[in-house]
C-alpha positions as CSV (number, residue, x, y, z in Angstrom):
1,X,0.0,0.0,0.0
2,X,2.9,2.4,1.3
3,X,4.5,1.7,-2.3
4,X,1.1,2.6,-4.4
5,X,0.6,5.7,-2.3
6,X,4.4,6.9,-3.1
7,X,4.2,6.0,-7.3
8,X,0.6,7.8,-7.6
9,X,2.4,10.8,-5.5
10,X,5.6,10.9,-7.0
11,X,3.6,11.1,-10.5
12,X,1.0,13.5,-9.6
13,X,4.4,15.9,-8.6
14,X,6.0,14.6,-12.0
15,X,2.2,15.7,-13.6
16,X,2.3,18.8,-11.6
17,X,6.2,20.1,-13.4
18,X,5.3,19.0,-16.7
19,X,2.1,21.0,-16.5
20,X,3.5,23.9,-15.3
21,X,6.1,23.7,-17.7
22,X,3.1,23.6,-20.3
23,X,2.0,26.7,-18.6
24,X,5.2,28.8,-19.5
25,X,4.4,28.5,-22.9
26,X,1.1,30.2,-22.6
27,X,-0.8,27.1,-22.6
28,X,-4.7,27.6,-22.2
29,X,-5.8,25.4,-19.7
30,X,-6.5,26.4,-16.1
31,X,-3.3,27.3,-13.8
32,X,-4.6,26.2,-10.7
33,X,-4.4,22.7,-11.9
34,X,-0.5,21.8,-11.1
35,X,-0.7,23.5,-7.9
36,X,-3.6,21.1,-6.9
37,X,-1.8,18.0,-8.2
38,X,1.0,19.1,-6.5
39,X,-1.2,19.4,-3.0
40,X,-2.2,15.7,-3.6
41,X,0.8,14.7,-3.8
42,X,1.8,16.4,-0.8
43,X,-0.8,15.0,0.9
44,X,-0.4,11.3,0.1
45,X,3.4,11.8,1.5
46,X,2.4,13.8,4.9
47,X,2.7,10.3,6.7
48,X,6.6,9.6,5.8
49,X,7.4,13.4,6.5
50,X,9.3,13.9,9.7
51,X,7.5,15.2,13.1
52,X,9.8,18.3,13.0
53,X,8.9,19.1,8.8
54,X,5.5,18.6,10.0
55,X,5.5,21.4,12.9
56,X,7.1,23.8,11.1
57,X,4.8,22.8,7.4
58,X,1.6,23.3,9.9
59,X,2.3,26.8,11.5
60,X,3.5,28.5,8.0
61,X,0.1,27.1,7.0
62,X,-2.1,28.8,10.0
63,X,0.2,32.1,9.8
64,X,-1.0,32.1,5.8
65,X,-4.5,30.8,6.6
66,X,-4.5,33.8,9.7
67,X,-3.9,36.4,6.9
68,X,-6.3,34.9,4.7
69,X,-8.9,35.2,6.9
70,X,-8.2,38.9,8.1
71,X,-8.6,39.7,4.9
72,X,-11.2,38.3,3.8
73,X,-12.9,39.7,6.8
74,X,-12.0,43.4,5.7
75,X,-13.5,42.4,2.2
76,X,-11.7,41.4,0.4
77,X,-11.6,38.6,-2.1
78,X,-9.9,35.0,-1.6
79,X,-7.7,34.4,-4.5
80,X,-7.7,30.4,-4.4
81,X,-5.3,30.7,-7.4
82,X,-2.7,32.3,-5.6
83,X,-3.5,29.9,-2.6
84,X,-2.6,26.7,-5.1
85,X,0.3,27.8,-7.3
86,X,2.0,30.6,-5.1
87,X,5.1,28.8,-5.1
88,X,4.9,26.4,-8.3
89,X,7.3,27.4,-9.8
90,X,9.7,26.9,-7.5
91,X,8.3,23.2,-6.9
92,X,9.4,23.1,-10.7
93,X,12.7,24.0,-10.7
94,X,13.4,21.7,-7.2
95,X,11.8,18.2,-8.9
96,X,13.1,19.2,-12.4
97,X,16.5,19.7,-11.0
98,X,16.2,16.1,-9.0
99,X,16.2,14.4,-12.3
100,X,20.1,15.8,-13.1
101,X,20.7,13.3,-10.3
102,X,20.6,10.4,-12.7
103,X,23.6,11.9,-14.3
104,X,25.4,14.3,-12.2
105,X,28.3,11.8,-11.0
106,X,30.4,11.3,-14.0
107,X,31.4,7.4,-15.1
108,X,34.5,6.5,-13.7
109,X,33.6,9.1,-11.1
110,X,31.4,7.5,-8.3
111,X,34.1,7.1,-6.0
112,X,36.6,10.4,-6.5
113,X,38.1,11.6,-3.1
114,X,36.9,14.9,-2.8
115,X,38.9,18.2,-1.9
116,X,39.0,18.8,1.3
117,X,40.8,22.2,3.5
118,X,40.3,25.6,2.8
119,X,41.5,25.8,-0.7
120,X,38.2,23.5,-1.4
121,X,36.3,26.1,0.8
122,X,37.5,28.7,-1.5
123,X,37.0,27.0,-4.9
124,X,33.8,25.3,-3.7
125,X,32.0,28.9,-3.0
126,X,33.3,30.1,-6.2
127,X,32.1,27.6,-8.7
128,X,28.7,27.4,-6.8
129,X,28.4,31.0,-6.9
130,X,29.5,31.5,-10.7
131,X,27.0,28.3,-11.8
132,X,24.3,30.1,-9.5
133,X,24.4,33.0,-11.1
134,X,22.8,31.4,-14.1
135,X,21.0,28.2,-13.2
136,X,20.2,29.3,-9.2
137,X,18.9,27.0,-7.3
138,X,19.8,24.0,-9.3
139,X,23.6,24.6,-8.5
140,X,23.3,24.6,-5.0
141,X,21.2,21.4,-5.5
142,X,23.8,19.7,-7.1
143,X,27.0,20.7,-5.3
144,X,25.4,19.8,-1.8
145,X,24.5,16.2,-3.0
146,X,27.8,15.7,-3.6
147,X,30.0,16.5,-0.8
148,X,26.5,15.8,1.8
149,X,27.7,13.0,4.1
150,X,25.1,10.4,4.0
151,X,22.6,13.3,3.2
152,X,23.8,15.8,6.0
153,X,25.8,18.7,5.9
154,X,28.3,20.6,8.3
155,X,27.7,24.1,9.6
156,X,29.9,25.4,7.0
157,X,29.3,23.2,4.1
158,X,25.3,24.4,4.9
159,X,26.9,28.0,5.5
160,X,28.8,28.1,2.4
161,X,25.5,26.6,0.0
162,X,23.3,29.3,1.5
163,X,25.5,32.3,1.0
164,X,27.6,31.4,-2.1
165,X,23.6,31.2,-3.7
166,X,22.0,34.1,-1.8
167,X,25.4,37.0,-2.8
168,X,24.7,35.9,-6.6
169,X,21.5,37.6,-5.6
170,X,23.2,40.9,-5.8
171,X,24.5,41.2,-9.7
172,X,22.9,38.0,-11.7
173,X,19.9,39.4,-14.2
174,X,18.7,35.6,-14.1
175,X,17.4,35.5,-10.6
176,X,13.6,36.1,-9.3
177,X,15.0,39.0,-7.1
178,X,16.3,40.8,-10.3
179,X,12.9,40.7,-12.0
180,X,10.9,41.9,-8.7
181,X,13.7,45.1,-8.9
182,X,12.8,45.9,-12.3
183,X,9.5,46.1,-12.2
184,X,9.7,49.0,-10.1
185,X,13.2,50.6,-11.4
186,X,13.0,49.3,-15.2
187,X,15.2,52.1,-15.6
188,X,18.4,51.7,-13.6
189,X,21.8,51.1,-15.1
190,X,22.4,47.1,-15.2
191,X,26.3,48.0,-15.0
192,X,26.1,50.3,-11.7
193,X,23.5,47.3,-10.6
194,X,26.4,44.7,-11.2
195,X,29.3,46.2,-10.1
196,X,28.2,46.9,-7.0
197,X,26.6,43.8,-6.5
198,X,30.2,41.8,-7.6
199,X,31.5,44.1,-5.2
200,X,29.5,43.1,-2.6
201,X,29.7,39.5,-3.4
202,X,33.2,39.5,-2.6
203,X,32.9,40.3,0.9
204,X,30.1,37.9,1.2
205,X,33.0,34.7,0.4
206,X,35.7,36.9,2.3
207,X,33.2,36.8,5.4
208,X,32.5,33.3,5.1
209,X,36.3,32.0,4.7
210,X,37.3,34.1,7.7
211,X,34.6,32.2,9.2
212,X,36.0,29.1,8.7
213,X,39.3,30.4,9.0
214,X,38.6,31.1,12.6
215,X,37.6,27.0,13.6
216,X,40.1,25.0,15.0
217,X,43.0,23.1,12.7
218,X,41.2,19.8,12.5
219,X,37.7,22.0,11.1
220,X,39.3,23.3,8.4
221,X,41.2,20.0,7.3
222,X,38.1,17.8,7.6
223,X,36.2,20.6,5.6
224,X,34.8,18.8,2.1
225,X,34.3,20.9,-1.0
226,X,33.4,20.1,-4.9
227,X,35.6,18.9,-7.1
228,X,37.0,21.3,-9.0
229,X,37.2,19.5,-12.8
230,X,35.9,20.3,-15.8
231,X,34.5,16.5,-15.4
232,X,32.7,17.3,-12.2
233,X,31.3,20.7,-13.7
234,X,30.3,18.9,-17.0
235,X,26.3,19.0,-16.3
236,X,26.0,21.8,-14.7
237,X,27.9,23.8,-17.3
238,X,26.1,22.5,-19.8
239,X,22.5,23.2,-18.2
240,X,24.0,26.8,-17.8
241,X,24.7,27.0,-21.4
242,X,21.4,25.6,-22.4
243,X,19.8,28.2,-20.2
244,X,21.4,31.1,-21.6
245,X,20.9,29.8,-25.2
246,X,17.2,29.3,-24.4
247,X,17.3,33.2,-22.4
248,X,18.3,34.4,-25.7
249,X,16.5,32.8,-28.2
250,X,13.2,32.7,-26.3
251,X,13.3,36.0,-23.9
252,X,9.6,35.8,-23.1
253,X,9.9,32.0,-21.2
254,X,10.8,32.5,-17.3
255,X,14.2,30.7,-16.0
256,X,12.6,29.4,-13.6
257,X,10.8,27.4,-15.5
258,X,13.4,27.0,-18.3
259,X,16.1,25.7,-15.8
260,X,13.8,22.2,-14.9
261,X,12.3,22.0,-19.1
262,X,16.4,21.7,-19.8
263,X,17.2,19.9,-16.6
264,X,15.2,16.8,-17.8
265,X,15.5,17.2,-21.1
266,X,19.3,16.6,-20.5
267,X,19.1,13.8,-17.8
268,X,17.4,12.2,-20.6
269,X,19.8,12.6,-23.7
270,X,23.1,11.4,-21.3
271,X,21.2,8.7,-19.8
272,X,20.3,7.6,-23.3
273,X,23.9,8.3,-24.0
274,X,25.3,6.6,-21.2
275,X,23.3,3.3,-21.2
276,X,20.5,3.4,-24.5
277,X,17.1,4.7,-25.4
278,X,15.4,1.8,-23.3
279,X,17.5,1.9,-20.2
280,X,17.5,5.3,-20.3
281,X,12.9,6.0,-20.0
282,X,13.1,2.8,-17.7
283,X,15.4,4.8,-15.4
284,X,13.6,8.5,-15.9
285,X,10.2,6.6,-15.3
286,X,11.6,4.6,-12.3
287,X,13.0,8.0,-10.6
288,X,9.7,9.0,-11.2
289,X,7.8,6.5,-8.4
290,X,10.8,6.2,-6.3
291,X,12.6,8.9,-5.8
292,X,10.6,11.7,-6.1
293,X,8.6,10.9,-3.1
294,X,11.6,11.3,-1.0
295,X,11.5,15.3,-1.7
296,X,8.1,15.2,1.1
297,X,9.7,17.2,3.3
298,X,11.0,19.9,0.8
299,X,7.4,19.7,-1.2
300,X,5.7,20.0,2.1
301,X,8.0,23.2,3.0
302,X,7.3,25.3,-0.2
303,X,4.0,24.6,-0.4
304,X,2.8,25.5,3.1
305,X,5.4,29.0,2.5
306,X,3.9,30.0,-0.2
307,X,0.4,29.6,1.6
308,X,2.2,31.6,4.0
309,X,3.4,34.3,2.0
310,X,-0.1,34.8,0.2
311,X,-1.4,35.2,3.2
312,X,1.8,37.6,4.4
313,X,0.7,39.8,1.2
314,X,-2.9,40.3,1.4
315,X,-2.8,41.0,5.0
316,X,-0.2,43.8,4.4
317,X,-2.3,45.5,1.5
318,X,-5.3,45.1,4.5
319,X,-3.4,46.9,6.9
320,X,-2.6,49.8,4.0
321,X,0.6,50.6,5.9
322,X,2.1,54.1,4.7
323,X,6.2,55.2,4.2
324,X,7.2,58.4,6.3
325,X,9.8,58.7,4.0
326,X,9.5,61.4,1.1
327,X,12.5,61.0,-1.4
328,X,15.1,58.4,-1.7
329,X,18.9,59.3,-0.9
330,X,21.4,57.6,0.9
331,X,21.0,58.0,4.6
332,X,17.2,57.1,3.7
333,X,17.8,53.5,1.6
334,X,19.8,52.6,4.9
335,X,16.7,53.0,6.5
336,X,14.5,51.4,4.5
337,X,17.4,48.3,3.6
338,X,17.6,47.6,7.7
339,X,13.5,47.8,7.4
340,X,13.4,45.2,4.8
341,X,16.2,43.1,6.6
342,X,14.3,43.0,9.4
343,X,11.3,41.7,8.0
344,X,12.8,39.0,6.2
345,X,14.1,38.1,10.0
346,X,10.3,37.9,11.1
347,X,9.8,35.5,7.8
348,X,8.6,38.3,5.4
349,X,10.1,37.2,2.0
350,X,11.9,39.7,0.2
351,X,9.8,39.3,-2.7
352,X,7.0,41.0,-0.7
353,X,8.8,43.5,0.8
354,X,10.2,44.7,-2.4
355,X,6.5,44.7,-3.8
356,X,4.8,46.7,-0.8
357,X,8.0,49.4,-0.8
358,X,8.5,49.4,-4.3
359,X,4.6,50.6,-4.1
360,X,5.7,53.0,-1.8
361,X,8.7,54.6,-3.7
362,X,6.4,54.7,-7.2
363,X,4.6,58.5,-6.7
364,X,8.2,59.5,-5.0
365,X,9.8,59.2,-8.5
366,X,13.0,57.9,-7.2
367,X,16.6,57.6,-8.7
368,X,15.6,53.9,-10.2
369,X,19.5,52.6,-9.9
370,X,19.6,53.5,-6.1
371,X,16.0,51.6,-5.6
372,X,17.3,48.1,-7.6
373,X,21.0,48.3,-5.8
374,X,18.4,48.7,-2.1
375,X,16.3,45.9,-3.3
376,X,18.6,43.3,-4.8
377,X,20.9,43.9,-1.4
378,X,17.9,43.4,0.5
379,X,17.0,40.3,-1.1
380,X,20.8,38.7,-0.6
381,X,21.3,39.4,2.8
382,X,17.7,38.6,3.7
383,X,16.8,35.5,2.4
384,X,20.4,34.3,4.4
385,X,18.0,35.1,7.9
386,X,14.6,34.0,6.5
387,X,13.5,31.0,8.0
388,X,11.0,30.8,5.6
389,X,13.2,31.4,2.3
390,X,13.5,29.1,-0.8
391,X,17.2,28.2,-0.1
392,X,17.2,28.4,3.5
393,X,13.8,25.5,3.3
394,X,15.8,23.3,0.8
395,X,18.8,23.0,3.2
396,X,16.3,22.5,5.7
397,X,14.8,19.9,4.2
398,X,17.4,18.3,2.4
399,X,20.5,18.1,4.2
400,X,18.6,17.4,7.9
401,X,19.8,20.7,9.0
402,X,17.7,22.5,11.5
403,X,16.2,25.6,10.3
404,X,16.8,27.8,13.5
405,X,20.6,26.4,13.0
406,X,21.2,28.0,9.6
407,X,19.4,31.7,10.9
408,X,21.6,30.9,13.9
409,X,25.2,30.9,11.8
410,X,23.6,33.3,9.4
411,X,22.8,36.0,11.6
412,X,26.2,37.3,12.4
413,X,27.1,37.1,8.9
414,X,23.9,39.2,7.9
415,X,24.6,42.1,10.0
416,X,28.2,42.4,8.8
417,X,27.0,42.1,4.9
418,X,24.4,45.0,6.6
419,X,27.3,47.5,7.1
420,X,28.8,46.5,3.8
421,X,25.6,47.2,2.3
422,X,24.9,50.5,4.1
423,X,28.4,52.2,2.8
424,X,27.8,50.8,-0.7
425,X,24.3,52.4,-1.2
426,X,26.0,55.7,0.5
427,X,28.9,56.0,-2.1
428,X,26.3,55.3,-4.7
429,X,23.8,57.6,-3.8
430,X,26.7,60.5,-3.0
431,X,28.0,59.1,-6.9
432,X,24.7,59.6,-8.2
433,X,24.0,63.3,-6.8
434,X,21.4,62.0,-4.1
C-alpha cells in the first residue's frame, strides 16, 4: 500500500512540473491545476514526513491561513489561485532539478576523493556561486549532494551553500530577485546594478572564509568541497549553457521554469547516451515513483510558504501601511534596507517586501539605480536570515539541517553584509548626486 501511495504521489508531482512547464508556454488550460496536483501529492506523503517538517509545514500554513482570513474579513476577495500555485514554480525548478541526479556523477567518477581544507572552501564557493548565477537554485542542488555525508551537511558546508547562492542575488539578471527590482526601477543602469553587487559579493565569500578560518586546525582540514574538474562541472555547465541559449533565443519564457524543461530534457539525452534509449525511459520513469517521493519534506516546506506568503501579502495590503519617507537618498535607503532586513528576519520574503515598498517609492519618483541596488541587497542578505526562504527551506529539508541552526550561523554574517551594504548604497547615492 505504502508503495502505491508513493508512485501515484511521486507522479502527480512529475504531472504537476510537466504542467506547469506547459504553462510557460502560454498554454490555455486552467493554472490552478499543477498547484492542486501538486497538493495531492503532498498529501499522500504527509505520513513519511518527519514530526519536525510537520511542525514547522503546519504553523507557515495557520500564519497564511490567519492572513487569509483577516482579509477576507475586511472584504476582500480570496484568490484560491494564488493559494494553489504561489510557489509552483519553484516546486518546478526543485523536482526538475532532482532528475540531473541520474547523471550528475560522471562514469569513472562515483568514487573520487573529494577536496578537502580551505583551498576547497574557496573554490567550492566560487564555482557554486559562478554556476548560481545562471541556473540558481539548481547549483546549489547539485553541489550539496555531492560533498552531503550520507545526506547531511556541516555548519559550513550548509553556510557556504546558502551564501555562495543568496550574494549571486546581488548582480545576476537571471534570478527572481532581479525581475521583482525591475519592475519597479526598469530604468536603472544594469552595470552600476552589477558592479556593485560583484563588489558586494566579494565580501560575502571573504566573510565566510574568515569564518571558517577562525575554527580549529582539525575544522578546516576535515572541511569537504566540490571537485573542481571540468569533469565534475560537465552537467552543470552545460545546463548553464542551455539556459542562456534558451534566455536568448526565447526572452519571453521565465528561468525558472526554463532551468527544470532543460534539466530533464538533459538527464534524458546522457542517460540515453550513457546506457541506450530503453534503459534510459526505464530509469527516468523509475525516478519518477521512487525517488521523487523522497522530496516530502521539501514539497511539504514550499507549499505551506507560499500559503504563508499569500497570506503575508494580502494582510499587508489590509493593513494599508504608509512610508514616512519622502525621497530616496542615501541615509534614507539605509533606512529602508535595515527595514526590509528586518522583515525577512520575522519570515517576510523579500519578494514582498520589495513589492509593498517598491509601491511606496512609485509616486516618489525615485533615482531607479539606487531603488534596484536597495532591493537586490535586501534580497541577498535577507533570504540568508529567513527562515521561511527558498534556499534556507531546501537546506532545511534536504540536508537534515535544523532551520533555526542556519538563521543561527547566518545572523552574524547578515549584520556584517548589513554595514557592507549601508556604505555601498552611501557611495552610490553621493555618486549619483542624491
Amino acid at each position: 500500500m505504502l508503495n502505491i501511495r508513493n508512485k501515484v504521489a511521486g507522479s502527480l508531482l512529475f504531472a504537476s512540473i510537466v504542467l506547469t512547464i506547459i504553462l510557460g508556454f502560454d498554454a490555455y488550460f486552467p493554472r490552478w491545476i499543477p498547484g492542486v496536483l501538486a497538493w495531492l501529492s503532498a498529501l499522500l506523503l504527509i505520513n513519511e514526513a518527519s514530526p519536525e517538517q510537520k511542525k514547522i509545514s503546519l504553523i507557515l500554513m495557520l500564519i497564511g491561513a490567519l492572513g487569509w482570513l483577516v482579509a477576507w474579513l475586511d472584504g476582500l476577495a480570496v484568490d484560491w489561485l494564488k493559494i494553489a500555485s504561489m510557489n509552483q514554480s519553484l516546486i518546478t525548478l526543485l523536482v526538475g532539478v532532482h532528475f540531473l541526479r541520474l547523471v550528475a556523477v560522471p562514469d569513472g567518477h562515483q568514487n573520487e576523493q573529494l577536496p578537502r581544507g580551505k583551498a576547497a572552501f574557496l573554490s567550492t564557493f566560487l564555482g557554486t556561486h559562478i554556476l548560481s548565477s545562471v541556473v540558481n537554485m539548481s547549483s546549489v542542488i547539485f553541489v550539496g549532494d555531492r560533498i552531503a555525508n550520507n545526506g547531511r551537511v556541516s555548519q559550513h558546508q550548509a553556510a557556504l551553500l546558502v551564501r555562495a547562492l543568496a550574494s549571486a542575488v546581488f548582480w545576476s539578471p537571471f534570478f527572481a530577485g532581479f525581475g521583482a527590482a525591475m519592475v519597479f526601477a526598469e530604468n536603472s543602469s544594469l552595470w552600476v546594478l552589477m558592479a556593485c553587487g560583484m563588489l558586494t559579493a566579494l565580501f560575502s565569500m571573504a566573510f565566510s572564509y574568515a569564518e571558517l578560518n577562525k575554527e580549529t586546525a582539525k575544522v578546516v582540514d576535515d572541511f569537504t568541497g566540490f571537485p573542481m574538474h571540468f569533469d565534475a562541472f560537465r552537467i552543470p555547465l552545460l545546463l548553464a549553457g542551455c539556459v542562456l541559449l534558451g534566455h536568448y533565443l526565447f526572452p519571453e519564457f521565465k528561468v525558472i521554469v526554463l532551468i527544470p524543461l532543460l534539466a530533464c530534457l538533459i538527464s534524458l539525452l546522457v542517460l540515453s547516451h550513457r546506457r541506450g534509449v530503453r534503459p534510459a525511459l526505464e530509469g527516468f520513469s523509475a525516478h519518477v515513483t521512487t525517488q521523487l517521493p523522497g522530496m516530502r519534506g521539501e514539497l511539504m516546506l514550499y507549499l505551506c510558504a507560499g500559503l504563508l506568503g499569500s497570506g503575508l501579502s494580502v494582510l499587508i495590503q489590509t493593513l494599508d501601511i504608509s512610508l514616512p519617507i519622502s525621497e530616496l537618498n542615501g541615509p534614507n535607503s539605509v533606512l529602508v534596507l535595515s527595514c526590509m532586513i528586518l522583515a525577512s528576519r520575522m519570515g517576510i520574503h523579500p519578494v514582498i517586501s520589495i513589492a509593498v515598498v517598491g509601491g511606496w517609492f512609485v509616486s516618489l519618483e525615485p533615482n531607479h539605480t539606487l531603488l534596484a541596488t536597495m532591493f537586490l541587497l535586501s534580497w541577498g542578505i535577507g533570504v540568508c536570515i529567513n527562515p521561511f526562504s527558498g534556499i534556507n527551506l531546501l537546506v532545511f529539508g534536504r540536508y537534515q539541517v535544523k532551520g533555526r541552526d542556519i538563521v543561527r550561523w547566518n545572523t552574524p554574517y547578515a549584520l556584517k553584509m548589513f554595514v557592507v551594504a549601508a556604505i555601498i548604497l552611501l557611495l552610490q547615492a553621493h555618486w549619483l548626486g542624491l
